[in-house]
N, C-alpha and C positions, 0 to 999 in steps of 0.2 A: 504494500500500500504506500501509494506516495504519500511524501512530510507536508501537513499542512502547513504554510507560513503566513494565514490571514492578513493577503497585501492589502485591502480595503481599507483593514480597518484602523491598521497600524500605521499605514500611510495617511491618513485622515488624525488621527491620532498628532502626529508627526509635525504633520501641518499647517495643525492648530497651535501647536508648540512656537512654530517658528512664525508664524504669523502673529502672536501675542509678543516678541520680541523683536518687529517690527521698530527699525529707526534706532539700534541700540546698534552698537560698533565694534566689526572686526568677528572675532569666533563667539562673542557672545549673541551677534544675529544668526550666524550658520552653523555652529556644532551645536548636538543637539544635547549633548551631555552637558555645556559649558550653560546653553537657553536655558537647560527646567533650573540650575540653580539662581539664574539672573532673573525668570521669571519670577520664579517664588519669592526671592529677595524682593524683587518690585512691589508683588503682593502684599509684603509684612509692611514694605514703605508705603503703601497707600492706606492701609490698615489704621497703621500706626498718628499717619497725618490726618485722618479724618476727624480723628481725637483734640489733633494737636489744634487744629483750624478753628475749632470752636475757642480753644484758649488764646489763639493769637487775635481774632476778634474781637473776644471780651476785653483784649488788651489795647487795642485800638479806641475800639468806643470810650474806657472806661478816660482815657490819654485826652481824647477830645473832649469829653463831657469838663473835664478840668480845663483843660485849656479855655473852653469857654466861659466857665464857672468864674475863673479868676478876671478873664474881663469883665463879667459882673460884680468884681468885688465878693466875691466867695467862694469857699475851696471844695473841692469832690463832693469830701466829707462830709459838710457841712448840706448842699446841696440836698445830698440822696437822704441824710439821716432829717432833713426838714423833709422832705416828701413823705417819709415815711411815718414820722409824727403826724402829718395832715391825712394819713390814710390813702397817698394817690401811688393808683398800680401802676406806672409805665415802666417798659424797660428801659436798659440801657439802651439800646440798639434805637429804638428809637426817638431817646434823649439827644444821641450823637448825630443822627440825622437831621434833627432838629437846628442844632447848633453849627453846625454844618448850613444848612439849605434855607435856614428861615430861623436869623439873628433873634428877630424882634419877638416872635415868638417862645425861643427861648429863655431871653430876656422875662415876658412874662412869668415864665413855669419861677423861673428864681426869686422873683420877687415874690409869688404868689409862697414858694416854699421856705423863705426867711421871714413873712408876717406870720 
């Protein structure tokens, strides 16, 4: 009986491999031993960053909500712990946008949150 070598499906297999390491350089797009360890590394980095993204964001916002805060004459701190004594929900996210895209508006929330 002859050796099955299942080319369909190992070639498909294969291809997917090196298609997923598409745009990477030298033996890590065409040997296929050197792709599955670059791909899976790729994998743990995307993994790994989807986490990190949400933290570099919150770092961003929380950056500009101050920066703006202090051209109101009042610090982060002060800002969010007055908001939160007056009971109002907004996030950061869109505190930051706020202070960003529409001054005068943010302006009010600070005034409203230091009375």
């Amino acid at each position: 009986m002859p050796r099955s070598q299942n080319k369909v499906a190992s070639h498909r297999r294969r291809k997917r491999i090196l298609a997923q390491a598409k745009g990477s350089w030298g033996a890590r797009s065409k040997v296929l031993t050197i792709v599955k360890h670059h791909v899976d590394k790729g994998y743990q980095y995307a993994y790994r960053d989807r986490k990190k993204k949400k933290r570099t964001f919150r770092q961003l916002w929380i950056a500009r909500i101050n920066a703006a805060s202090r051209l109101n004459g009042t610090t982060y701190s002060r800002l969010i712990d007055g908001l939160n004594k007056k009971k109002v929900d907004i996030n950061r996210k869109v505190l930051a946008e706020l202070a960003v895209s529409n001054p005068g508006a943010f302006t009010e929330v600070v005034k409203f949150a230091a009375a």
